[in-house]
C-alpha positions as CSV (number, residue, x, y, z in Angstrom):
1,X,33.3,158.5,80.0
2,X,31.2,159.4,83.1
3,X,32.9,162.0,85.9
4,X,31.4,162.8,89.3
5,X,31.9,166.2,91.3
6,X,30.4,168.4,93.6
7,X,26.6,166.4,92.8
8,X,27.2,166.9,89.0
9,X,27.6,164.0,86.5
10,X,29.3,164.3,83.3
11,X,28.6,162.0,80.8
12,X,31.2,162.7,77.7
13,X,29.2,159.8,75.7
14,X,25.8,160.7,76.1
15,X,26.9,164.5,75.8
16,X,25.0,165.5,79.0
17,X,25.1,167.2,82.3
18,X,23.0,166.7,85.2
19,X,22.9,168.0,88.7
20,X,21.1,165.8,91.9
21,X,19.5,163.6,88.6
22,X,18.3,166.4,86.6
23,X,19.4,167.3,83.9
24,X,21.1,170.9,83.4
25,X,20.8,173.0,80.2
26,X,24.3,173.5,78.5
27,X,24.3,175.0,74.8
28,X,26.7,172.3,72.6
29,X,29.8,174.8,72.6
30,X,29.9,175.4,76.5
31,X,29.4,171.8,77.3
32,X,32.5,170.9,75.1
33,X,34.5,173.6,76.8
34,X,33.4,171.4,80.0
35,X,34.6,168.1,78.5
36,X,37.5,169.9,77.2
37,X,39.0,171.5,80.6
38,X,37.9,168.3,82.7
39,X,39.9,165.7,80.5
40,X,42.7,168.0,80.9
41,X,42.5,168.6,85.1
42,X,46.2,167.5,85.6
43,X,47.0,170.6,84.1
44,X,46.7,174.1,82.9
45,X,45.1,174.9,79.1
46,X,45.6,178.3,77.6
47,X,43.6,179.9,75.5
48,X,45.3,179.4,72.0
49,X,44.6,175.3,73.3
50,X,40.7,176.3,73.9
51,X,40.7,177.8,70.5
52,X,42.0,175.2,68.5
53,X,40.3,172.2,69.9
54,X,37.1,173.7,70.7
55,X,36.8,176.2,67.5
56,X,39.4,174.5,65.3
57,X,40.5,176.9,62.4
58,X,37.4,179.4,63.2
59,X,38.1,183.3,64.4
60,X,36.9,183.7,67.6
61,X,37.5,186.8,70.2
62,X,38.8,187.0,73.7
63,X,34.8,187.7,74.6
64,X,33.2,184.9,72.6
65,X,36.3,182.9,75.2
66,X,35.3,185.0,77.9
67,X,31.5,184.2,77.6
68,X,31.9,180.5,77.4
69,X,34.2,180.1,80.1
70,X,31.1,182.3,82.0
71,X,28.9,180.3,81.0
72,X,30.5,177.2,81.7
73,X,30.7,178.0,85.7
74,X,27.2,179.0,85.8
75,X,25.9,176.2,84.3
76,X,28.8,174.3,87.0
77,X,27.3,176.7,89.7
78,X,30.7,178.5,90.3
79,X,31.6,181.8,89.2
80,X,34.6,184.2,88.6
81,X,35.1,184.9,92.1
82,X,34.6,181.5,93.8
83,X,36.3,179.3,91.4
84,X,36.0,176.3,92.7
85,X,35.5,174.5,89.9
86,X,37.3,176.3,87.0
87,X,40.2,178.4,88.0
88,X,41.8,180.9,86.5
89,X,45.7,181.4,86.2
90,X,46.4,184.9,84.8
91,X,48.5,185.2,81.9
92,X,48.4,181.2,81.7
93,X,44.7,179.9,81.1
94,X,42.2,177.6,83.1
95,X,41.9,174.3,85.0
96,X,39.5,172.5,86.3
97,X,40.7,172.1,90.3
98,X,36.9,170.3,91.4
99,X,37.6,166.8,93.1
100,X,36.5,164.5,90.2
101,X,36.1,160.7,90.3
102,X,35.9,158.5,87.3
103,X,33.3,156.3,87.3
104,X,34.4,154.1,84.3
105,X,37.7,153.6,86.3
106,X,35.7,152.7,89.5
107,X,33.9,150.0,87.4
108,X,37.1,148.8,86.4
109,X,38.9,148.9,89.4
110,X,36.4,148.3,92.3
111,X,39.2,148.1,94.8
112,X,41.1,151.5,94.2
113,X,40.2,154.4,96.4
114,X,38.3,152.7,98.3
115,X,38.8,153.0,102.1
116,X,42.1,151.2,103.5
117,X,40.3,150.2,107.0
118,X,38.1,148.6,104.5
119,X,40.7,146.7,102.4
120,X,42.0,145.7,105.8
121,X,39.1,144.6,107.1
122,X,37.9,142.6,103.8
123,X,41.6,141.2,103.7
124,X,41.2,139.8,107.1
125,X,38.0,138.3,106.6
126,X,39.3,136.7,103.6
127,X,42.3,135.4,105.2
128,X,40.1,134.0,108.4
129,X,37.5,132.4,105.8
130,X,40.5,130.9,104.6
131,X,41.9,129.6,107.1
132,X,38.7,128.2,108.2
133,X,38.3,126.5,105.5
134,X,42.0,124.9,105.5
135,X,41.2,124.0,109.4
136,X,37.4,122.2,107.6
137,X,39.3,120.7,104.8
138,X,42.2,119.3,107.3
139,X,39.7,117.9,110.0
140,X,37.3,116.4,106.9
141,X,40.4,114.3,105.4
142,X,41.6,113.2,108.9
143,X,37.8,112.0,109.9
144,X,37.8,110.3,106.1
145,X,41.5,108.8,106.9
146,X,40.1,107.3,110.6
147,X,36.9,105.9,108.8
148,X,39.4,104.1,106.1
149,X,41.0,102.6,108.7
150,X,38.3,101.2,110.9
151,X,37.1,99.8,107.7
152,X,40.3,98.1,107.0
153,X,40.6,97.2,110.3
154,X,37.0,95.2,110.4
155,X,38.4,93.1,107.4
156,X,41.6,92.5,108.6
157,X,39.5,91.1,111.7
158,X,36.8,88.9,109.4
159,X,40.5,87.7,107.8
160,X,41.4,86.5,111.5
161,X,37.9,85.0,112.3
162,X,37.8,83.1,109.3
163,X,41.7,82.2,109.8
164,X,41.9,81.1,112.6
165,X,38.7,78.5,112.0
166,X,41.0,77.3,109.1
167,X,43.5,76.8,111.6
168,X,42.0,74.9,114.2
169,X,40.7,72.4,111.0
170,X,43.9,72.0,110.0
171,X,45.2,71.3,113.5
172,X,42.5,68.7,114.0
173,X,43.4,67.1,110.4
174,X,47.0,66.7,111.3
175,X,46.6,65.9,115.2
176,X,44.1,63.0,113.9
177,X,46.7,61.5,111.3
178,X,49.8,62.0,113.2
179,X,48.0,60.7,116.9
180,X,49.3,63.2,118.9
181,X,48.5,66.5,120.4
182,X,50.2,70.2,119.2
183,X,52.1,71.0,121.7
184,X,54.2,73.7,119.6
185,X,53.0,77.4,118.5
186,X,50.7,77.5,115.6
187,X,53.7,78.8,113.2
188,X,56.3,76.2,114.3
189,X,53.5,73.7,114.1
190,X,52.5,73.9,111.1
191,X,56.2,74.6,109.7
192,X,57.1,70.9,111.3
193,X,54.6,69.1,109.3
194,X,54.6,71.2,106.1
195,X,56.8,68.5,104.3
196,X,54.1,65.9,105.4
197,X,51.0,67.2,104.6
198,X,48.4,65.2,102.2
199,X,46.9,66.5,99.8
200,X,44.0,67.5,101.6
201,X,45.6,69.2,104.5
202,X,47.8,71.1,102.0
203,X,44.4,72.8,100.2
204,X,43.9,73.8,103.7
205,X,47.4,75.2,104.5
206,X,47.0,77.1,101.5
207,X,43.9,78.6,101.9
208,X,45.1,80.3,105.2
209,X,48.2,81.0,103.6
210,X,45.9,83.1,101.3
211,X,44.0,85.2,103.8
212,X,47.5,86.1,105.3
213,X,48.7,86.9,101.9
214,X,46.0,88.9,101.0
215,X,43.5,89.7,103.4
216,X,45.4,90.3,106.0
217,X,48.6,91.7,104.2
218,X,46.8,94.2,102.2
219,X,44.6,95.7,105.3
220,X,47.7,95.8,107.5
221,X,49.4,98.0,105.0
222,X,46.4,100.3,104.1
223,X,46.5,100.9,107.6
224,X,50.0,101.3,108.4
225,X,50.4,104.3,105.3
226,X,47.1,105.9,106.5
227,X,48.8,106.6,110.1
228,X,51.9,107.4,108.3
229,X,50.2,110.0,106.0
230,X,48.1,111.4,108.5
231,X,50.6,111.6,112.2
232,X,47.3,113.7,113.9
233,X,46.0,110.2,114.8
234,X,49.1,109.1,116.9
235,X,48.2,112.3,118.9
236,X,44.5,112.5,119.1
237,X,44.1,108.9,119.2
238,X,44.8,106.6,122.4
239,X,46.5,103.3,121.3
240,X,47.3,104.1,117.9
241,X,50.7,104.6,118.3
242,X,50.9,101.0,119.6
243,X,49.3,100.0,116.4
244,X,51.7,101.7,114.2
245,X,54.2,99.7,115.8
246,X,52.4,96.6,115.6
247,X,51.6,97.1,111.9
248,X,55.1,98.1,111.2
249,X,57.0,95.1,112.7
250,X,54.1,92.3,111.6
251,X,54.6,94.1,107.8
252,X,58.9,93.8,108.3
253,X,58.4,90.0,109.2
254,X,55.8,89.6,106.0
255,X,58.4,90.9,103.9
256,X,61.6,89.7,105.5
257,X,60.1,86.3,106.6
258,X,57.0,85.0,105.5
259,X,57.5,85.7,102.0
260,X,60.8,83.7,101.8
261,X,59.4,80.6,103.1
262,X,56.6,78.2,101.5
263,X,56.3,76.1,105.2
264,X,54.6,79.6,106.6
265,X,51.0,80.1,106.2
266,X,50.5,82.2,109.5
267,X,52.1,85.2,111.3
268,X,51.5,86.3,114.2
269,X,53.2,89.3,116.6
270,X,52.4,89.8,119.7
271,X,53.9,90.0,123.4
272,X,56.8,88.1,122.5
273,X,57.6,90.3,120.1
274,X,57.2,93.1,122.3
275,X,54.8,95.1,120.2
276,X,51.4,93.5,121.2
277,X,47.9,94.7,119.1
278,X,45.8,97.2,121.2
279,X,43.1,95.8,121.9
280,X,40.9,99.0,122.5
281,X,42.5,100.6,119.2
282,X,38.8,99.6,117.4
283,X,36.7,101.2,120.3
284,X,38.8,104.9,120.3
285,X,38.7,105.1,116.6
286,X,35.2,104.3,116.8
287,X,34.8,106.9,119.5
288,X,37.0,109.4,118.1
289,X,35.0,109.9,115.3
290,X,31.7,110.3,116.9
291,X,33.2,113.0,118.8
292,X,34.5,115.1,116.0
């Protein structure tokens, strides 16, 4: 064990003393007496306790005690009348009343003792490091979330592109067999003939009945549960509230619609529904993220 007071270091392990790095001469007997009386500062030791743990069963006299509790504070730089590092209680014995700190226990516990401003301070920084981090961490998934979403959204548009060339084919196919010009929306239409279509027109119908299944299906929904997992968009975002609701009635029809009938192979919502797509929702995600 090592102790620290008043510039003296006492190492119980090595058996040595030194004062400011040197080291001070103690004869063997004396520097036990020191051990003895500092790993017993909490309290008072008499003299029958000196005897038998420094001397064990040996006779010693009151002036052998006398001399090595002498030479102890001189070799500690105190003396009988200062006493400020072994004092003596008449009638009682000696204690060691010198501020000591244990520097095994500081090792050990790095935090005790220490200054509380310090604690305080350390605590704070921690806490604001912390939150810092949380505010990183937050901002970093939402930027991630916004990039997922512009990518779904650019295939859910190459799904449309495509589409709606599939469309216009199978418009011409039907217009040229039937001799006569849609009039009707593109879902009605196509519902109309469905029981009609040849074999060719049919491989067409389902092909766009394909893109809507999948394509366009499985974008619109990656978008729809990355606005509902991450509501900061509808705030920070212009337009993507819009596209929520668009997303959220198109994916109702899917499911409550489309899927029950075999003569549907688009779906469309739009004004008529009352939720129309944003069309600048592409442009301020786009721009949201290059501003943050």
């Amino acid at each position: 064990m090592i102790y620290e007071f008043n510039q003296f270091v006492l190492d119980t392990e090595n058996f040595k003393l030194t004062h400011n790095n040197e080291e001070v001469s103690v004869e063997p007997q004396v520097l036990n007496l020191i051990i003895l009386l500092i790993e017993n500062r909490d309290r008072v030791i008499s003299r029958d306790y000196i005897l038998e743990n420094i001397w064990k069963d040996k006779v010693v006299s009151d002036t052998s005690i006398n001399n090595h509790i002498k030479s102890a504070r001189k070799a500690l730089s105190d003396d009988g009348i200062k006493q400020h590092t072994i004092k003596t209680l008449h009638s009682r014995g000696y204690q060691f009343i010198a501020d000591t700190e244990n520097t095994q226990e500081k090792i050990n516990n790095p935090i005790k003792n220490k200054n509380p401003y310090l604690l305080i301070s350390l605590l704070s920084m921690v806490v604001i490091l912390l939150f810092l981090y949380i505010r990183y961490d937050n901002q970093n998934k939402l930027k991630l979330a916004v990039q997922r979403i512009i990518n779904y959204q650019e295939i859910s548009y190459l799904t449309f592109v495509a589409q709606a060339k599939r469309r216009n084919e199978l418009v011409e196919m039907i217009e040229s067999r039937v001799g006569k010009t849609r009039e009707m929306q593109f879902e009605k239409y196509f519902s109309y003939y469905f029981d009609s279509l040849n074999e060719e027109e049919m491989f067409v119908f389902g092909q766009i009945r394909g893109m809507t299944e999948v394509g366009l299906y499985q974008n619109n929904l990656k978008v729809f549960n990355e606005l509902n997992k991450h509501p900061q968009i509808l705030t920070q975002i212009p337009n993507s509230k819009e596209l929520q609701l668009h997303l959220e009635f198109w994916l109702n029809k899917y499911n409550s619609v489309f899927k029950q009938r075999k003569d549907m192979c688009l779906l469309y919502v739009g004004v008529e529904d009352g939720v129309p797509y944003p069309k600048d929702i592409n442009k301020n995600l786009k721009d949201w993220l290059k501003q943050n």
